[in-house]
N, CA, C and O atoms as a Tinker XYZ file with bonds, in Angstrom:
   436  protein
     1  N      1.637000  -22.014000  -21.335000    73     2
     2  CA     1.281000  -21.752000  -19.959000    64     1     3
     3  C      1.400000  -20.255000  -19.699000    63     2     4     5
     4  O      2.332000  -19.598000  -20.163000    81     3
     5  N      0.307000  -19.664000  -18.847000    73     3     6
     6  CA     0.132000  -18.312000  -18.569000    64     5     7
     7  C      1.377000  -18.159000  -17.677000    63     6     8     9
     8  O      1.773000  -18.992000  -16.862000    81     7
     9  N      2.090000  -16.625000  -18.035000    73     7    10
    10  CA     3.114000  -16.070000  -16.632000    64     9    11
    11  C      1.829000  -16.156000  -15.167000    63    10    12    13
    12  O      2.275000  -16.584000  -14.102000    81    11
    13  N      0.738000  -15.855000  -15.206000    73    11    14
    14  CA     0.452000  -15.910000  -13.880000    64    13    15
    15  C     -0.065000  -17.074000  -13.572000    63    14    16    17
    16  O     -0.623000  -17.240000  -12.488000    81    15
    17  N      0.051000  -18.065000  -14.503000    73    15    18
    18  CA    -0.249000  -19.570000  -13.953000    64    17    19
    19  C      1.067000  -20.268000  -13.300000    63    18    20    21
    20  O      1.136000  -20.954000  -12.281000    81    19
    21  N      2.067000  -19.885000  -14.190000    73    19    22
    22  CA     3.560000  -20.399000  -13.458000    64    21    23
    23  C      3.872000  -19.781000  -12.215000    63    22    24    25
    24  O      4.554000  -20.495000  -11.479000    81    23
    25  N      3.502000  -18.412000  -11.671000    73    23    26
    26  CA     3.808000  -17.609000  -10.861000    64    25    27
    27  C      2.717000  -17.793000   -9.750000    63    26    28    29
    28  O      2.507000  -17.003000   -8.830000    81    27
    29  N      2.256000  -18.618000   -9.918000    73    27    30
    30  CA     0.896000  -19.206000   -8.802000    64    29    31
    31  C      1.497000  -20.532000   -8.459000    63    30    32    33
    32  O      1.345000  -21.004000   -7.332000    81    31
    33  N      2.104000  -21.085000   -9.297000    73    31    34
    34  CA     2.295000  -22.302000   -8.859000    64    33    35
    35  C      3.877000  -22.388000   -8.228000    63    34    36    37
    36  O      4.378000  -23.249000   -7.504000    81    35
    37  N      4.373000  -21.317000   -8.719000    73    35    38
    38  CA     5.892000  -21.348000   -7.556000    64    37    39
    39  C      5.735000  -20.400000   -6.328000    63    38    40    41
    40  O      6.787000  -19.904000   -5.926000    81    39
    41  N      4.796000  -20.128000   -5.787000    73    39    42
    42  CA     3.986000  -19.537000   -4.794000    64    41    43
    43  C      3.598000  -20.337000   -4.238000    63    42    44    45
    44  O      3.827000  -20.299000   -3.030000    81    43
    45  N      2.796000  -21.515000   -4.784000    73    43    46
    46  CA     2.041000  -22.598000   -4.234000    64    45    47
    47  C      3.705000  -23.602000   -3.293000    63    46    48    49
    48  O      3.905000  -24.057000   -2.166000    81    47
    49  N      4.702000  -23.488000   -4.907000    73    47    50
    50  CA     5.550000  -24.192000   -4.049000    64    49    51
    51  C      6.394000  -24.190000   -2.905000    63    50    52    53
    52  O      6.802000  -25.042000   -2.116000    81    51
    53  N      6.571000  -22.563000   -3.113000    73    51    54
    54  CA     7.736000  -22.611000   -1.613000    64    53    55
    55  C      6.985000  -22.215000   -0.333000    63    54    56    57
    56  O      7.453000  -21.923000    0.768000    81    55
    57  N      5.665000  -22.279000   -0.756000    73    55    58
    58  CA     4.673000  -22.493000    0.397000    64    57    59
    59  C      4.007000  -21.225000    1.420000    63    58    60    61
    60  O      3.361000  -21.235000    2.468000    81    59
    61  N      4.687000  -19.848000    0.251000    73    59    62
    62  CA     5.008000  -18.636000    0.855000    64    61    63
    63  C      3.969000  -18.559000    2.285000    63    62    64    65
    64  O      4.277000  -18.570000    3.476000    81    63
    65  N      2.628000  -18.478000    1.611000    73    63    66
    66  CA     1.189000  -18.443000    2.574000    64    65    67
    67  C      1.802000  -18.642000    3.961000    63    66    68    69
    68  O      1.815000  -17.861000    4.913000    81    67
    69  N      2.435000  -20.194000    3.819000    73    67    70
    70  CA     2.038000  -20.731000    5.210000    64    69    71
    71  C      3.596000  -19.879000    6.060000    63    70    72    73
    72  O      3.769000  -20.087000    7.261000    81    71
    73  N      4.200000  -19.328000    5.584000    73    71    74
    74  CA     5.116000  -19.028000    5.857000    64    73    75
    75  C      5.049000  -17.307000    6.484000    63    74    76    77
    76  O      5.622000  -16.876000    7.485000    81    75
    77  N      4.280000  -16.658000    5.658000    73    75    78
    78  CA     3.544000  -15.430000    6.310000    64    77    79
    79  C      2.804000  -15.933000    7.388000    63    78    80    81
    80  O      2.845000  -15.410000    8.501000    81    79
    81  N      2.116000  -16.936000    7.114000    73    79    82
    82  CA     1.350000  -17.164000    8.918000    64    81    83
    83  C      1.791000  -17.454000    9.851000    63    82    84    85
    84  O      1.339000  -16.983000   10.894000    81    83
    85  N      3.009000  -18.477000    9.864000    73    83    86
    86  CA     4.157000  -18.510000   10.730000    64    85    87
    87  C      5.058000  -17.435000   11.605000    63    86    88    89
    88  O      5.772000  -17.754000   12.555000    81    87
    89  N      4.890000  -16.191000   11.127000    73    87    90
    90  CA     5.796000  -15.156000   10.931000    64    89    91
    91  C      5.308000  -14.673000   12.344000    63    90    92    93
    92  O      4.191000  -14.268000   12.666000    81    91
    93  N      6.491000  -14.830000   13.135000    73    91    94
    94  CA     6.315000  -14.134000   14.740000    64    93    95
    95  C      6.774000  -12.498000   14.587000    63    94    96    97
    96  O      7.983000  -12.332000   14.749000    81    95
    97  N      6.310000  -11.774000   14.416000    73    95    98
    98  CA     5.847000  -10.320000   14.815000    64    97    99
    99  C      6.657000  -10.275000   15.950000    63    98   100   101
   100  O      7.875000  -10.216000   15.788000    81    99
   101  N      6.151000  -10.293000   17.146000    73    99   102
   102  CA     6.784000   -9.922000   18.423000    64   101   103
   103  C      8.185000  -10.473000   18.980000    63   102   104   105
   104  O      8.946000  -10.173000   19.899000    81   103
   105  N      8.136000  -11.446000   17.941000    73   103   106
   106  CA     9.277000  -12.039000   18.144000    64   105   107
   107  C     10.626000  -11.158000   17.866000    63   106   108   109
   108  O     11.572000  -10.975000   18.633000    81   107
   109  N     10.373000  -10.533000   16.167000    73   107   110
   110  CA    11.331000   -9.899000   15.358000    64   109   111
   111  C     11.296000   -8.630000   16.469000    63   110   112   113
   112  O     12.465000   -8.320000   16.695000    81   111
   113  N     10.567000   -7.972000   17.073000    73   111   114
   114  CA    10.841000   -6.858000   18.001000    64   113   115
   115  C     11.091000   -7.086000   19.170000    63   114   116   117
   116  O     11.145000   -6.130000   19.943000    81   115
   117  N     11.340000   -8.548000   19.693000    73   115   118
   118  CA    12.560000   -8.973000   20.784000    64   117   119
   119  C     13.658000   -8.962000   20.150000    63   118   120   121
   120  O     14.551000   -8.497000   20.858000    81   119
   121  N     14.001000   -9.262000   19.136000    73   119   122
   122  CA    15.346000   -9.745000   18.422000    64   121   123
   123  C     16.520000   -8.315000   18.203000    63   122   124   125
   124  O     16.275000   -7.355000   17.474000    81   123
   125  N     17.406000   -8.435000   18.775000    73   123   126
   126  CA    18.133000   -7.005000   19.387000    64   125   127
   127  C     18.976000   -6.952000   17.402000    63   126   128   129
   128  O     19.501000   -5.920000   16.986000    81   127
   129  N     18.890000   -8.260000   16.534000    73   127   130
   130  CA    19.796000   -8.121000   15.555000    64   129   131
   131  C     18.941000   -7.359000   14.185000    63   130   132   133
   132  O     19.261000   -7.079000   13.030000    81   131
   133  N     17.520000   -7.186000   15.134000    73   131   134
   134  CA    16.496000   -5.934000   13.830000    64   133   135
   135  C     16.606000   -5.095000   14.934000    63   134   136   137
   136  O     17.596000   -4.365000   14.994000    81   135
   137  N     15.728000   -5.062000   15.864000    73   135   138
   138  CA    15.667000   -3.686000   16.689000    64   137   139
   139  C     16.616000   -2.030000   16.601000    63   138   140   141
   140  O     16.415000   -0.821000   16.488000    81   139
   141  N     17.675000   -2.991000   16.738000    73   139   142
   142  CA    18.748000   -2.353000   16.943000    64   141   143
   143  C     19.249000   -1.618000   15.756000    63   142   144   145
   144  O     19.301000   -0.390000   15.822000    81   143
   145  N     19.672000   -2.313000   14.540000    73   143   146
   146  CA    19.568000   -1.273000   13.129000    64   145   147
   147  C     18.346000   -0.766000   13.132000    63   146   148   149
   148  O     18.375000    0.441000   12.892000    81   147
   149  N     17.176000   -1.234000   13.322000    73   147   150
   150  CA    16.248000   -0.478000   12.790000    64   149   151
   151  C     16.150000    0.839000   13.497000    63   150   152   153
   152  O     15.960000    1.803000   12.757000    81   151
   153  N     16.255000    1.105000   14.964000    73   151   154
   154  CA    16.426000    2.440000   15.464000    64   153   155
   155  C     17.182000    2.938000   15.869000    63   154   156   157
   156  O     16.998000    3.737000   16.787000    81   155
   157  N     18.431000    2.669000   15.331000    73   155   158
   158  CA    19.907000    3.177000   14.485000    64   157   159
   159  C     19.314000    4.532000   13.437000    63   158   160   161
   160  O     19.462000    5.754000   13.456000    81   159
   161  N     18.595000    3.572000   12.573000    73   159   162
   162  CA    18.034000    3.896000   11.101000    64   161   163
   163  C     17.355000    4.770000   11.594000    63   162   164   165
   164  O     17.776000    5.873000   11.245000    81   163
   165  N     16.035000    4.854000   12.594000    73   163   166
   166  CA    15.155000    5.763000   12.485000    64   165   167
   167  C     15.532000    7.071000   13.376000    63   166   168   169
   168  O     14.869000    8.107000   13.422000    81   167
   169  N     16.638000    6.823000   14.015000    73   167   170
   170  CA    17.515000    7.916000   14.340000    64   169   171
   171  C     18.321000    8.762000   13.644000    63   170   172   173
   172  O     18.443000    9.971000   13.837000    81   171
   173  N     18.874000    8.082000   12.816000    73   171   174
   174  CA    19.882000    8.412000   11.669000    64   173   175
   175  C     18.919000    9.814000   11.169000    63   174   176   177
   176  O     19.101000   11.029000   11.245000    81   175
   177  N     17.572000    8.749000   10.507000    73   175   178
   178  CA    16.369000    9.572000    9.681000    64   177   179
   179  C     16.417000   10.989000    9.862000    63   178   180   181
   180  O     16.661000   11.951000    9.134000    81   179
   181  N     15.947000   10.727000   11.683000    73   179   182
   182  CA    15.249000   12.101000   12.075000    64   181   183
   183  C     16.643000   13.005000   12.476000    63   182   184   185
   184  O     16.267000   14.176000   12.536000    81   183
   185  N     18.127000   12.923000   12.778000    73   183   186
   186  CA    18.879000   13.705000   13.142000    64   185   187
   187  C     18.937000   14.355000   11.284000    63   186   188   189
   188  O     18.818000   15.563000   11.077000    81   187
   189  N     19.101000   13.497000   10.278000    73   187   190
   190  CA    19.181000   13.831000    8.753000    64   189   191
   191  C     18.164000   14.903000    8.315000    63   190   192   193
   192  O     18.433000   15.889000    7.629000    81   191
   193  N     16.704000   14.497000    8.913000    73   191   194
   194  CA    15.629000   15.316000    8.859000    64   193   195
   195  C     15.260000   15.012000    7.953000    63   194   196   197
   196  O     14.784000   15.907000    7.254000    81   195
   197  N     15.242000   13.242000    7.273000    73   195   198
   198  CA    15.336000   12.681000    5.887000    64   197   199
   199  C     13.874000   12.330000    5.968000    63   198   200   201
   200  O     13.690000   11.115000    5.901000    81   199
   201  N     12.624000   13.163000    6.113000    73   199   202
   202  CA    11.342000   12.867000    6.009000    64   201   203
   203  C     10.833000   12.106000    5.157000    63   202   204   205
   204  O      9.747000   11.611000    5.460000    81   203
   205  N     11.542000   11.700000    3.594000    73   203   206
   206  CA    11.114000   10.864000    2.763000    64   205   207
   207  C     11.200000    9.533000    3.028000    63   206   208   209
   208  O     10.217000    8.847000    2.745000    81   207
   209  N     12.482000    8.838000    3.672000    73   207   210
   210  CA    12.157000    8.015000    3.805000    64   209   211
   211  C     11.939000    7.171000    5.915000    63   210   212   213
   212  O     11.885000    6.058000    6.438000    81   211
   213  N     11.897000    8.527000    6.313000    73   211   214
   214  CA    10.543000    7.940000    7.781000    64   213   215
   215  C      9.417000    8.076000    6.796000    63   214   216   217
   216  O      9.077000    6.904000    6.636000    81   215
   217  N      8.837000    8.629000    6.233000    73   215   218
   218  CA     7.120000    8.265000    5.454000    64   217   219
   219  C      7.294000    7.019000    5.019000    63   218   220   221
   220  O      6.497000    6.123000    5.294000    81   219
   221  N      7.966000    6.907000    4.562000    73   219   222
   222  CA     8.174000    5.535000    3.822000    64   221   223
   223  C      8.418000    4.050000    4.542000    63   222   224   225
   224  O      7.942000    2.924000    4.394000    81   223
   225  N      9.416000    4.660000    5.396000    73   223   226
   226  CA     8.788000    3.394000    6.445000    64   225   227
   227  C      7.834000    3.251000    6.944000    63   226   228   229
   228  O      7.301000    2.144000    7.026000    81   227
   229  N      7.407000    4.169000    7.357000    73   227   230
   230  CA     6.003000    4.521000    8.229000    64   229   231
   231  C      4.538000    3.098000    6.864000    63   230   232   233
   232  O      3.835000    2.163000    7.247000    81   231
   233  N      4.663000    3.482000    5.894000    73   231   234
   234  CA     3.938000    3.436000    4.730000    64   233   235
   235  C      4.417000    2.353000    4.938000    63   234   236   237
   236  O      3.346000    2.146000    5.508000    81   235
   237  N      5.217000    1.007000    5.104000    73   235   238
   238  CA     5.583000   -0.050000    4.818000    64   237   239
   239  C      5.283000   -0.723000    5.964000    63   238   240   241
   240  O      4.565000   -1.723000    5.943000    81   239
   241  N      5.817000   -0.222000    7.089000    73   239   242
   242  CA     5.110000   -0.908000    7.785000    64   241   243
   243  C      3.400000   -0.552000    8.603000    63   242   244   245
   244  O      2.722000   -0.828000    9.593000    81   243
   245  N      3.399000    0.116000    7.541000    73   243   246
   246  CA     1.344000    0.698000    7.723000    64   245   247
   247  C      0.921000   -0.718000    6.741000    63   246   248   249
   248  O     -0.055000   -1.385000    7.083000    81   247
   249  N      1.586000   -1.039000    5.731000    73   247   250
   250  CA     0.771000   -2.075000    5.202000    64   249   251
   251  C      1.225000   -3.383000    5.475000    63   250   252   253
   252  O      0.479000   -4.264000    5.048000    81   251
   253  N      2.528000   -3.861000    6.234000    73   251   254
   254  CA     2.840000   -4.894000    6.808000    64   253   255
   255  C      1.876000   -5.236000    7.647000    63   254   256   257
   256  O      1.317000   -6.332000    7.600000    81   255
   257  N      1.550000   -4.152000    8.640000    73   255   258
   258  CA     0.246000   -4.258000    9.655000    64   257   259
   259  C     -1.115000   -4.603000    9.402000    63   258   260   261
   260  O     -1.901000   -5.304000   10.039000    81   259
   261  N     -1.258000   -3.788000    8.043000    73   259   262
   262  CA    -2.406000   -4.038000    7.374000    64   261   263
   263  C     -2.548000   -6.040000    6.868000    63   262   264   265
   264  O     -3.455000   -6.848000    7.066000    81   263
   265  N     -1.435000   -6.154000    6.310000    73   263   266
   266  CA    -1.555000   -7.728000    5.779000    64   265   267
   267  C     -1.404000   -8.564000    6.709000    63   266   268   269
   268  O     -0.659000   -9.517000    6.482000    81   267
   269  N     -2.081000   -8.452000    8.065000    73   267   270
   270  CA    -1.914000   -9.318000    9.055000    64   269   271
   271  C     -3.261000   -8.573000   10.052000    63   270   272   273
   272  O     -3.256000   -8.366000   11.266000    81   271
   273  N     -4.146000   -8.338000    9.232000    73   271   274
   274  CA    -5.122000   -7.835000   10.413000    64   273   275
   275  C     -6.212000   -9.070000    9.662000    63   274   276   277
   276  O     -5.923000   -9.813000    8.723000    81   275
   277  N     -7.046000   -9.022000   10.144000    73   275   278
   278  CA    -8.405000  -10.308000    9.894000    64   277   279
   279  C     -9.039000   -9.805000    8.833000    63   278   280   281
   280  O     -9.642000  -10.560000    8.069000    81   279
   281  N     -9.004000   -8.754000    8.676000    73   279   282
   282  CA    -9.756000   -8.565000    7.101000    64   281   283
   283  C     -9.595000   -8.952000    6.119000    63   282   284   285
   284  O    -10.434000   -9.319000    5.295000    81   283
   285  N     -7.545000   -8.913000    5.993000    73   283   286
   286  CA    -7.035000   -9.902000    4.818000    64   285   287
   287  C     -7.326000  -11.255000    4.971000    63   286   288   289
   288  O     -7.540000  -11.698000    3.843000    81   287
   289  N     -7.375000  -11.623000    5.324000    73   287   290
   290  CA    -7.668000  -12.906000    5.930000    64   289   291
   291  C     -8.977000  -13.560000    5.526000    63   290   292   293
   292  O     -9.169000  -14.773000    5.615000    81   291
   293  N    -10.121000  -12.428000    4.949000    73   291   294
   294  CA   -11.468000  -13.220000    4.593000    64   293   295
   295  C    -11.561000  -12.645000    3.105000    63   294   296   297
   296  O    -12.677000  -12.239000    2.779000    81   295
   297  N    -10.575000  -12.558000    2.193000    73   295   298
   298  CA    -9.830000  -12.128000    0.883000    64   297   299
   299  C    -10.719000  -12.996000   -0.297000    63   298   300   301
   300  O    -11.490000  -12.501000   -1.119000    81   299
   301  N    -10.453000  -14.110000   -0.166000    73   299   302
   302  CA   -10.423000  -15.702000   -0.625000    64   301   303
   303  C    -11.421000  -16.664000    0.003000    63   302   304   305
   304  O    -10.985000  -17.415000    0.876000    81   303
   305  N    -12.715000  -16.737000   -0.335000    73   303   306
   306  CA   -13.606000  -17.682000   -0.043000    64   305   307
   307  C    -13.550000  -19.149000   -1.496000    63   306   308   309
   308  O    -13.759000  -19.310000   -2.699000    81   307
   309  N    -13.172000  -19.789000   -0.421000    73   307   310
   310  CA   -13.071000  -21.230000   -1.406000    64   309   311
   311  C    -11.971000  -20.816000   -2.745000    63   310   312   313
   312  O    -10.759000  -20.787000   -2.528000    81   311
   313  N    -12.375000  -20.594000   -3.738000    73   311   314
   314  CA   -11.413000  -20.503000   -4.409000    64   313   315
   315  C    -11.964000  -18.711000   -5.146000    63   314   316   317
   316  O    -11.294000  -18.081000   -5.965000    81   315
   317  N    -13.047000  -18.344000   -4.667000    73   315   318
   318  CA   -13.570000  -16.812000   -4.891000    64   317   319
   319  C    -13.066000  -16.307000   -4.196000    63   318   320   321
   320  O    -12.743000  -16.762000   -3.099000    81   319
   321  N    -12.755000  -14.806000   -4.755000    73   319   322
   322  CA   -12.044000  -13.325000   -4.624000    64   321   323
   323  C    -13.275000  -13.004000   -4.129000    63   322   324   325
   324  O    -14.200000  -13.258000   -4.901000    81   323
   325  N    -13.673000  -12.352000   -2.706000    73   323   326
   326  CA   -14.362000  -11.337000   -2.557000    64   325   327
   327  C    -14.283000  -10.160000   -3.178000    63   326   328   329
   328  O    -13.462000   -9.469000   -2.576000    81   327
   329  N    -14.701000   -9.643000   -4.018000    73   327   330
   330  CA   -14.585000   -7.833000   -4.846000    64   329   331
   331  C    -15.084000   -7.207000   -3.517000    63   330   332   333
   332  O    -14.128000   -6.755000   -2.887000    81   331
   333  N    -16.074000   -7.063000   -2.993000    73   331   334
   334  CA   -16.874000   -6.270000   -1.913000    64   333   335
   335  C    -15.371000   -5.985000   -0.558000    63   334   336   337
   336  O    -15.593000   -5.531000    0.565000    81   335
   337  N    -14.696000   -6.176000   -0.800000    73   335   338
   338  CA   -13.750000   -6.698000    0.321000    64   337   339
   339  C    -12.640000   -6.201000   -0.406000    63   338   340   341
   340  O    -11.934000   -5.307000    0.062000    81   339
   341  N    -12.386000   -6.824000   -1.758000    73   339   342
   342  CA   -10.950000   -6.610000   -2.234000    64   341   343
   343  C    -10.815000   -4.927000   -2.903000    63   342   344   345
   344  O     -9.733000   -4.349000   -2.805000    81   343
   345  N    -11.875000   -4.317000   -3.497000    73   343   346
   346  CA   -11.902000   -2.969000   -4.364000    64   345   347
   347  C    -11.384000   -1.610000   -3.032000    63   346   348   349
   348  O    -10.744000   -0.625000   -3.398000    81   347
   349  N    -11.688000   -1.758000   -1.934000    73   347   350
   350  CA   -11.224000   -0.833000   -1.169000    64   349   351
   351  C     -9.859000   -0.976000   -0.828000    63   350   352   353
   352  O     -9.207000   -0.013000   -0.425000    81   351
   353  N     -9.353000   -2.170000   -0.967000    73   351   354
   354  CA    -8.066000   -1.946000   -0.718000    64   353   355
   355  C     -7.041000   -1.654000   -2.391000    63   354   356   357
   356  O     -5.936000   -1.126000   -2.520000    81   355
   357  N     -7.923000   -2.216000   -3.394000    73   355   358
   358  CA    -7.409000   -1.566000   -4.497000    64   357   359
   359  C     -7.480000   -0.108000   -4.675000    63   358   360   361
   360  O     -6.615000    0.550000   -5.253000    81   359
   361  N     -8.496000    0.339000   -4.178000    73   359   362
   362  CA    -8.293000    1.649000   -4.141000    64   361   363
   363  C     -7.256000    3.030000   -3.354000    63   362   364   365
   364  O     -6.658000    4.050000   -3.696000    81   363
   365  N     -7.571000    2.172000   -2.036000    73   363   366
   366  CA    -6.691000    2.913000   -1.093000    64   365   367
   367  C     -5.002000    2.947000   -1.376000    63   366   368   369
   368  O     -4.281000    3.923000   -1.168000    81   367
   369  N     -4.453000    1.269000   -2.047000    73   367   370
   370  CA    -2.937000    1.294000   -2.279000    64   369   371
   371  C     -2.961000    2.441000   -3.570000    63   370   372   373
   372  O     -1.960000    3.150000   -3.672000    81   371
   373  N     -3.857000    2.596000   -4.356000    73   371   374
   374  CA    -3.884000    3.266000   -5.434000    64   373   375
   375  C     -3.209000    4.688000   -5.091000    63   374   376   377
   376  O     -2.314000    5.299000   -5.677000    81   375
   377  N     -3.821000    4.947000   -4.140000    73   375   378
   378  CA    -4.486000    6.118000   -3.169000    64   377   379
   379  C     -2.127000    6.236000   -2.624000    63   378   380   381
   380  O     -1.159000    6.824000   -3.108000    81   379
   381  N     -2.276000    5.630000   -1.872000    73   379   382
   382  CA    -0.827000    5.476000   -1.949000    64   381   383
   383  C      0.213000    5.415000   -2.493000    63   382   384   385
   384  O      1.163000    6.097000   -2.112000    81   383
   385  N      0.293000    4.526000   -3.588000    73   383   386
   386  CA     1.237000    4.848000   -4.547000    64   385   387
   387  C      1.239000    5.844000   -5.298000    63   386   388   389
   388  O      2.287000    6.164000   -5.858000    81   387
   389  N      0.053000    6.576000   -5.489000    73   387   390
   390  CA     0.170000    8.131000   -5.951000    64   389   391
   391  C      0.898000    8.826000   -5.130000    63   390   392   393
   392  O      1.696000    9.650000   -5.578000    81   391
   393  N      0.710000    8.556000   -3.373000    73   391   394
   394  CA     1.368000    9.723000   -2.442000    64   393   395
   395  C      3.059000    9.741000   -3.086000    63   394   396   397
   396  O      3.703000   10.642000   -3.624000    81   395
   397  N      3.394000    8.336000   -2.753000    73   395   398
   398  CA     4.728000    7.980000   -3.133000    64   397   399
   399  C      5.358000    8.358000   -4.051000    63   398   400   401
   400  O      6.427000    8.966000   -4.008000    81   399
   401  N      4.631000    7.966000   -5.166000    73   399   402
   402  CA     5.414000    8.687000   -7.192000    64   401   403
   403  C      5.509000   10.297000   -6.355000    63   402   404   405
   404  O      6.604000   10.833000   -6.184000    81   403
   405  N      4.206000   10.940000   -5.883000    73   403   406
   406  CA     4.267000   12.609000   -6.042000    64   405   407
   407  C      5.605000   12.807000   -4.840000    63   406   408   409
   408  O      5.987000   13.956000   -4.619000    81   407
   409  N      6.115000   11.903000   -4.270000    73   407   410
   410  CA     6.897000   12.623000   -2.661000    64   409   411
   411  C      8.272000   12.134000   -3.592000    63   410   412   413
   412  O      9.117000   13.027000   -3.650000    81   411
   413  N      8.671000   10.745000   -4.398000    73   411   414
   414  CA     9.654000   10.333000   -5.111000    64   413   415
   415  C     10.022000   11.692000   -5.990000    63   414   416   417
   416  O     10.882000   12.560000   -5.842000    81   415
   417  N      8.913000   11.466000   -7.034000    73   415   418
   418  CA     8.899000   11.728000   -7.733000    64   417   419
   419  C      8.582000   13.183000   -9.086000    63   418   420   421
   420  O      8.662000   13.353000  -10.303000    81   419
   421  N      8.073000   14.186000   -7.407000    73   419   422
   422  CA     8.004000   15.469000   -7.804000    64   421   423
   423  C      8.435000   16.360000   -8.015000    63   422   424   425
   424  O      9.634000   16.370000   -8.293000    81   423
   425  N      7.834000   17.331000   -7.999000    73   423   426
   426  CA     8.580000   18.480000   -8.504000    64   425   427
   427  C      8.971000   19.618000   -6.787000    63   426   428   429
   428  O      8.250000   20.457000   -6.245000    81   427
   429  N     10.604000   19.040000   -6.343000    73   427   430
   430  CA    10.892000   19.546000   -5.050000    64   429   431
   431  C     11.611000   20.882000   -5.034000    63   430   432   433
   432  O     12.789000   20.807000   -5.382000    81   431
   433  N     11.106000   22.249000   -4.664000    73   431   434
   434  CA    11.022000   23.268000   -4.248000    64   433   435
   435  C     12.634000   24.074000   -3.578000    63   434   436
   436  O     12.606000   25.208000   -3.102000    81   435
């Protein structure tokens, strides 16, 4: 059995999908027990002047946002991968994880 046949099918099992669709958004930004660390944290950031990782949140939740807009959403026709649909976003994370390795991972001044 293929690793990405087993790894599809314990995906299939704990039902992740339906569980991202479930996922109340507005809810977690009523909830004072994220809010509250989280702009703790993004205070912390900016008094630190720790720009690497506000980008980085910024970048995480740029694509949290992204995996919940309607575009992802028309990904998967029947059991076909749209390419016309899927190659721009292969490109663009591409496009990103380069920013990331070079801001991790460069050569800092």
């Amino acid at each position: 059995m293929n690793v990405l046949d087993r790894l599809g099918e314990w995906i299939e099992s704990t039902a992740m999908h339906q569980q991202l669709q479930a996922f109340d958004i507005s809810g977690l930004f009523h909830n004072p027990y994220f809010i509250v660390p989280f702009v703790i944290f993004l205070l912390y950031s900016l008094w630190k002047k720790n720009w690497i990782s506000l980008f980085l949140t910024a970048v995480l939740g740029g694509v949290w946002y992204l995996l919940s807009t309607p575009y992802m959403s028309g990904f998967v026709n029947g059991m076909q991968i749209d390419q016309s649909k899927i190659l721009p976003l292969f490109f663009g994370g591409a496009v990103v994880v380069a920013i990331i390795v070079v801001i991790l991972f460069g050569r800092s001044e």
